[in-house]
Backbone as CSV, one residue per row, in Angstrom:
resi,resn,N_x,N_y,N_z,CA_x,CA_y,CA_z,C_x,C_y,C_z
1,UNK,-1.163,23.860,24.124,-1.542,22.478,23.840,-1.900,21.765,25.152
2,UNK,-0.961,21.737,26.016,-1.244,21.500,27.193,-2.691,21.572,28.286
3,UNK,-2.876,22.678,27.865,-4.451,23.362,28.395,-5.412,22.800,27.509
4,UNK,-5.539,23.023,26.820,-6.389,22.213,25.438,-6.639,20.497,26.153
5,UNK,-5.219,20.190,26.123,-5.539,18.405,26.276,-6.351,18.520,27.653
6,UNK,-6.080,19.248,29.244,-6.536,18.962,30.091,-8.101,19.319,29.762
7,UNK,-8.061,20.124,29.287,-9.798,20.847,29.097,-10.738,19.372,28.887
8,UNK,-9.910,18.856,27.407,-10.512,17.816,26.610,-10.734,16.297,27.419
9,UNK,-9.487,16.179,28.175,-9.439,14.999,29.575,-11.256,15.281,30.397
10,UNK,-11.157,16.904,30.714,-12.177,17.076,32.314,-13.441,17.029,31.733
11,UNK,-13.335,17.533,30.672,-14.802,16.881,29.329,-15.183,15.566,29.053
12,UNK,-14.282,14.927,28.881,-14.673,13.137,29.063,-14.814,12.917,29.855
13,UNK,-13.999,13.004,31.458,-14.491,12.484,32.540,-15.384,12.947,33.272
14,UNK,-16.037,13.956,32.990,-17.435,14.409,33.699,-18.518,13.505,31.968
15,UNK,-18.568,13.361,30.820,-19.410,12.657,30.753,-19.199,11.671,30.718
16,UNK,-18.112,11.057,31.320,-17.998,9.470,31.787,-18.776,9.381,32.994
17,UNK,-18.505,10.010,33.790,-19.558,10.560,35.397,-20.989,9.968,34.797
18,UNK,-21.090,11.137,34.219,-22.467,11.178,33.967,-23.618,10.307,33.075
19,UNK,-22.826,9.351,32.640,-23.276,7.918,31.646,-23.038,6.786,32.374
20,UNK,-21.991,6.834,32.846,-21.969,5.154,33.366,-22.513,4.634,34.227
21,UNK,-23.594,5.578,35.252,-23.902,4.516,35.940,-26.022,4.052,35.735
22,UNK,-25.738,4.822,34.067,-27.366,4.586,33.552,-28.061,3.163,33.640
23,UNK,-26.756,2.449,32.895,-27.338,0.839,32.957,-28.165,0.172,33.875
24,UNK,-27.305,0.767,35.064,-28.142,0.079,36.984,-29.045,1.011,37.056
25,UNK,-29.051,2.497,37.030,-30.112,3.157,37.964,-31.293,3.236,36.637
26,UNK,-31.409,2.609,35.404,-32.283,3.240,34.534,-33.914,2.110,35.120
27,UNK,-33.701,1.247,35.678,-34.626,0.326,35.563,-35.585,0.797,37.245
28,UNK,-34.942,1.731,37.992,-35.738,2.621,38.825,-36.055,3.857,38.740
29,UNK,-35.339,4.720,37.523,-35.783,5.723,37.511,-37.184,5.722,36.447
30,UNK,-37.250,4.701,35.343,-37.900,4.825,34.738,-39.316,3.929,34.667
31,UNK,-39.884,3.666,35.851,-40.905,2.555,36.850,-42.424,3.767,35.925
32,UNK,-42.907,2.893,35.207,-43.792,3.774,35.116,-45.420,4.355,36.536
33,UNK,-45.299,3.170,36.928,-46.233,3.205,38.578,-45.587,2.914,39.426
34,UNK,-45.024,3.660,40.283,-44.124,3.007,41.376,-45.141,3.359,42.177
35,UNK,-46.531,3.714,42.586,-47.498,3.206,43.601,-47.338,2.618,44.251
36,UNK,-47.324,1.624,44.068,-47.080,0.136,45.052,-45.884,0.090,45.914
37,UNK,-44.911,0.474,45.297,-43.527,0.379,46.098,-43.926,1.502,46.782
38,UNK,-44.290,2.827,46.864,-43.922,4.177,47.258,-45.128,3.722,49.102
39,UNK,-46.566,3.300,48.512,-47.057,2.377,49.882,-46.472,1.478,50.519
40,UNK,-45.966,0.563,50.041,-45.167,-0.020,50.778,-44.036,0.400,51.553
41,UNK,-44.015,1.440,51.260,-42.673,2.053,52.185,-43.382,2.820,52.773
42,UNK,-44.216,3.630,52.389,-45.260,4.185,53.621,-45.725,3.302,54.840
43,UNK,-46.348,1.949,54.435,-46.838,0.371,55.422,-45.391,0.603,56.405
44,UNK,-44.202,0.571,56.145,-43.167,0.331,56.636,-42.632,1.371,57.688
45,UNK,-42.705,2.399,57.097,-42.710,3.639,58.319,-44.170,3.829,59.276
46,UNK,-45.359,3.658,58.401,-46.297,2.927,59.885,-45.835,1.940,60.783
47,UNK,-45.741,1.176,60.344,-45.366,-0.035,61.575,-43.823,0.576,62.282
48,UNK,-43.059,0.964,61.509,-42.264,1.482,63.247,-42.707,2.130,63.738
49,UNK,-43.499,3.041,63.404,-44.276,4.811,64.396,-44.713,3.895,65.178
50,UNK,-45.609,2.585,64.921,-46.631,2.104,65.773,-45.760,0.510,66.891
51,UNK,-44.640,0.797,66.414,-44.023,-0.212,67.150,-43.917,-1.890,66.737
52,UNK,-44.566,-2.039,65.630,-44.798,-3.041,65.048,-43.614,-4.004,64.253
53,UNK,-42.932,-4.261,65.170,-41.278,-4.345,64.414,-41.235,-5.784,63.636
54,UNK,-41.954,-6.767,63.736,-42.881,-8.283,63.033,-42.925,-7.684,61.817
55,UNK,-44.182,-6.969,62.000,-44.779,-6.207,60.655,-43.765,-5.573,59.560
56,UNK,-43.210,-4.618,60.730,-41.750,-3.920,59.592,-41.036,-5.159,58.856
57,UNK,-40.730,-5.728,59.779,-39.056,-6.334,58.929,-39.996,-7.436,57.867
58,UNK,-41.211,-7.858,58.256,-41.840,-8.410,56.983,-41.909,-7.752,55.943
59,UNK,-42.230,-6.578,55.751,-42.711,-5.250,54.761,-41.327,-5.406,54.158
60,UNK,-40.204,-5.048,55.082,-39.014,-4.658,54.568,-38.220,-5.958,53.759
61,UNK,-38.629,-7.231,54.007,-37.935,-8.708,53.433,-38.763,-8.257,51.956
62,UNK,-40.329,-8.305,51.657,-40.889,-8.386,50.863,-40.278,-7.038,49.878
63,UNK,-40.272,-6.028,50.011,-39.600,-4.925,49.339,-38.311,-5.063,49.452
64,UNK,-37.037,-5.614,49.650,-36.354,-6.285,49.292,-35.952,-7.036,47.976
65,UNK,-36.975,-8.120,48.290,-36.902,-9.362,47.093,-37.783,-8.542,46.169
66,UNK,-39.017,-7.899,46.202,-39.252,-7.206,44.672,-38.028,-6.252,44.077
67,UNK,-37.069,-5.556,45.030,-36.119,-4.864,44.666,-34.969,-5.764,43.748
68,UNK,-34.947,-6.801,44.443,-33.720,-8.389,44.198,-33.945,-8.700,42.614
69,UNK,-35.703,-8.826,42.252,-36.330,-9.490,40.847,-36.600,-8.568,40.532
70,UNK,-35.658,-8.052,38.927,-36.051,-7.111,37.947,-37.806,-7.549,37.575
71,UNK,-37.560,-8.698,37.410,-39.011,-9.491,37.251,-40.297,-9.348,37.698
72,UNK,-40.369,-8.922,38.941,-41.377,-8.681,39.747,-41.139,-7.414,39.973
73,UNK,-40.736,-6.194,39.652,-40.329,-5.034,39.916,-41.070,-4.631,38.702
74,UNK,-40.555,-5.220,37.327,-41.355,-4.467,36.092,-42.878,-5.126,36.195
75,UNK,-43.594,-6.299,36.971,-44.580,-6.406,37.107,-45.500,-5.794,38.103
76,UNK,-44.613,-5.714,39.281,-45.938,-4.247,40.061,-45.458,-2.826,39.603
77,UNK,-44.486,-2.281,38.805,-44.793,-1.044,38.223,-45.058,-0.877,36.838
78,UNK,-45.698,-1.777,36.761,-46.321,-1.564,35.346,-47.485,-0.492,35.406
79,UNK,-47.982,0.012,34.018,-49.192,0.737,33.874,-50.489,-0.215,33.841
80,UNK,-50.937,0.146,34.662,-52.483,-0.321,35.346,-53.315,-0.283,33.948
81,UNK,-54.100,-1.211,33.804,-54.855,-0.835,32.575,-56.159,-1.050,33.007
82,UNK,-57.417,-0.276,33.154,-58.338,-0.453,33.836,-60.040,-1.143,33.826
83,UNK,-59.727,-1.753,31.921,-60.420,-1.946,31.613,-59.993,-3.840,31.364
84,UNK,-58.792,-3.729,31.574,-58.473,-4.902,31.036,-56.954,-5.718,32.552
85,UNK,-58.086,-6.416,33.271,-57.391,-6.864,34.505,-56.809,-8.318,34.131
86,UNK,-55.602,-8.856,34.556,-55.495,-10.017,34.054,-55.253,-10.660,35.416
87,UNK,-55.573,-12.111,35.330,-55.172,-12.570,36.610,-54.063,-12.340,37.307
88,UNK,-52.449,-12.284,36.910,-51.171,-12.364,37.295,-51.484,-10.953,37.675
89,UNK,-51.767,-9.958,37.349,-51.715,-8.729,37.604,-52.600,-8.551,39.131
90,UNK,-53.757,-9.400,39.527,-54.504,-9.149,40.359,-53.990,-9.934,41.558
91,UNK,-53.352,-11.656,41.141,-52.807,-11.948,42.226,-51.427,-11.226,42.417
92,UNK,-50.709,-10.393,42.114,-49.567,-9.884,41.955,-49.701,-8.990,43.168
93,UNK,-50.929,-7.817,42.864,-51.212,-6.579,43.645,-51.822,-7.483,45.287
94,UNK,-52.294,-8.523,45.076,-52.914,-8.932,46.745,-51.962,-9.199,47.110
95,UNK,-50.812,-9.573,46.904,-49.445,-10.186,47.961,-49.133,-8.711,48.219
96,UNK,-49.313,-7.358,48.168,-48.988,-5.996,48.502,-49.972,-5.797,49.553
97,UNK,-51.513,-6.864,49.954,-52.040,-5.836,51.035,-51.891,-5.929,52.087
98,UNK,-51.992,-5.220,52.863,-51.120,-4.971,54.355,-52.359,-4.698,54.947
99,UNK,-52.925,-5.808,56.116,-53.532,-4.968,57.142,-53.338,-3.765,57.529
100,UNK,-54.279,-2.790,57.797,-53.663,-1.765,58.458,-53.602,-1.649,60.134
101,UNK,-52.389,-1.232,60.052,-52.026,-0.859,61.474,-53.006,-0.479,62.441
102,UNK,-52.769,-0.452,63.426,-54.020,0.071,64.501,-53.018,0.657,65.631
C-alpha cells in the first residue's frame, strides 16, 4: 500500500510540474508572428557589437514595455494579413523601425 500511495503522490506532482505554470508562459509560447520581437532583439545585439549603448537600452526599454502589455504583445504578433492592412496595424509596425546601425 505504501508503494502504491508514493507512486500515486510522484504522479501528481510531476503533472502538477508540468501544468501549472501554462497560465503565464501560454501567451509567449503561443505568439502566432513573433517576427517583430525576434528583430528586435536582433536591432539589440547589433547595437552592442557596434557599441551603440543609446540605441541598445532604447531597443531594450521598448521590448520591455511590449513584454509589460499583453495588449501590445497580441498586437505586433498577430497574423499579418496581406491583403487587408488596417491603420493600427501599420502605425503599430513603424514604432518597430530601427535605423540601421552603421
Amino acid at each position: 500500500i505504501g508503494l502504491s500511495i508514493t507512486i500515486v503522490l510522484a504522479v501528481g506532482r510531476f503533472l502538477r510540474l508540468a501544468v501549472s505554470d501554462l497560465q503565464v508562459t501560454i501567451i509567449y509560447k503561443d505568439m502566432p508572428e513573433p517576427i517583430d520581437l525576434v528583430t528586435m532583439c536582433e536591432d539589440i545585439f547589433t547595437a552592442r557589437q557596434d557599441r551603440e549603448f543609446v540605441l541598445e537600452r532604447e531597443l531594450y526599454q521598448e521590448l520591455i514595455e511590449l513584454y509589460r502589455s499583453p495588449e501590445a504583445l497580441i498586437e505586433i504578433t498577430k497574423r499579418k494579413d496581406t491583403t487587408n492592412t488596417t491603420s493600427s496595424l501599420s502605425s503599430s509596425s513603424s514604432s518597430l523601425s530601427v535605423p540601421p546601425a552603421s
